[in-house]
C-alpha positions in Angstrom: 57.9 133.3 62.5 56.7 136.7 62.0 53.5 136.7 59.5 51.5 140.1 58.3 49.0 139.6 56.2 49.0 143.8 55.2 52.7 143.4 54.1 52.7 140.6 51.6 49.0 141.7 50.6 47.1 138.5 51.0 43.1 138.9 52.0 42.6 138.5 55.4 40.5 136.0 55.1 42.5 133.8 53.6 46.0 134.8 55.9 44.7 131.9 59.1 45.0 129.5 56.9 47.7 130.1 54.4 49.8 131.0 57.9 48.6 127.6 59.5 49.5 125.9 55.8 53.2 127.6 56.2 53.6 126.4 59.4 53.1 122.6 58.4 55.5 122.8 55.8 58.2 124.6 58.5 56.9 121.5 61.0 57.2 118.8 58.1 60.6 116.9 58.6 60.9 117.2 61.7 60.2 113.4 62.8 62.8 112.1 60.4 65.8 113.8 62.0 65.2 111.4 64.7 66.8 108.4 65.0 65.4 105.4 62.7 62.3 107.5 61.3 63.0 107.5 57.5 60.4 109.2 55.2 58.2 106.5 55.0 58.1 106.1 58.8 57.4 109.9 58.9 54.6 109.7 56.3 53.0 107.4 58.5 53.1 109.0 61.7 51.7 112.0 60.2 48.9 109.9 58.7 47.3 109.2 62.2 48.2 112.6 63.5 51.8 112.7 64.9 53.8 115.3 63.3 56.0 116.3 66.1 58.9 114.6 68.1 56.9 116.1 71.5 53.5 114.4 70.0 55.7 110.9 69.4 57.2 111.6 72.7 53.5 111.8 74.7 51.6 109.0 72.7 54.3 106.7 73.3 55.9 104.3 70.9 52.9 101.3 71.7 50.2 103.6 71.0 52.0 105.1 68.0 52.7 101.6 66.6 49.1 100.7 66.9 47.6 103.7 65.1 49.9 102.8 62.3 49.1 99.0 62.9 45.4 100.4 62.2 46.7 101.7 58.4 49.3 99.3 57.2 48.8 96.3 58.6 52.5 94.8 57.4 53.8 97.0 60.6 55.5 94.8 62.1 58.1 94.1 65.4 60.6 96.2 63.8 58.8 99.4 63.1 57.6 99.2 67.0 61.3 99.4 68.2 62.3 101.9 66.1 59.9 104.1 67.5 60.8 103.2 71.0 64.2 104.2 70.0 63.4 107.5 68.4 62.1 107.9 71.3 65.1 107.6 73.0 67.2 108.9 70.7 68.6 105.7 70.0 69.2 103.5 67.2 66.6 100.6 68.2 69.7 98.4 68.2 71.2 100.3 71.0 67.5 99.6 73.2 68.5 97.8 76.4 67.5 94.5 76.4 64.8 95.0 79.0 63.0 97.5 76.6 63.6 94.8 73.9 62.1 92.0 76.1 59.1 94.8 77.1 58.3 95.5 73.5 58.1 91.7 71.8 55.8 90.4 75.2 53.7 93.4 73.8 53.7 92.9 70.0 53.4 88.8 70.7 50.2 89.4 73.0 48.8 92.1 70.0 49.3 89.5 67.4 47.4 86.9 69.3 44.3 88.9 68.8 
């Protein structure tokens, strides 16, 4: 994305931000064309700071779960397989049973505590 401040005659000053502003808004979206993340899902991530597929990708879907565990506490078994499965590119469905098994020992020892 090309961006000059002197050709679409916008202070200076104000040209970092309104160009880091536009950039959110290209970014926004983004999440939701992966499999299982709907809007709300999306919301949500970007809430506690993941606004990227790449940032999803690197947190992983246990951490991810438990940052939004942290702002809506109805998240719940499902919402932590969909992310493994946007993760994978997956309908959380499709996860093999293995990731299935890995991911309720995890959300049955979190909901002990």
């Amino acid at each position: 994305m090309s961006f000059n401040s002197k050709t679409m005659n916008i202070n200076p000053k104000n040209a970092k931000f309104l160009k880091r502003q536009l950039l959110e808004v290209f970014k926004m979206g983004e999440l939701s064309k992966l499999p299982n993340i709907g809007k709300v899902l999306e919301e949500q991530l970007n809430d506690v700071g993941i606004n990227t597929a790449d940032e999803l990708i690197d947190i992983g879907s246990k951490e991810a779960w438990l940052k939004i565990k942290e702002v809506d506490e109805s998240a719940c078994i499902n919402r932590l397989m969909a992310l493994e499965g946007a993760i994978q590119n997956i309908r959380w469905h499709d996860l093999s049973e293995n990731d299935k098994k890995n991911l309720k020992e995890f959300y049955n020892n979190f909901e002990k505590f």
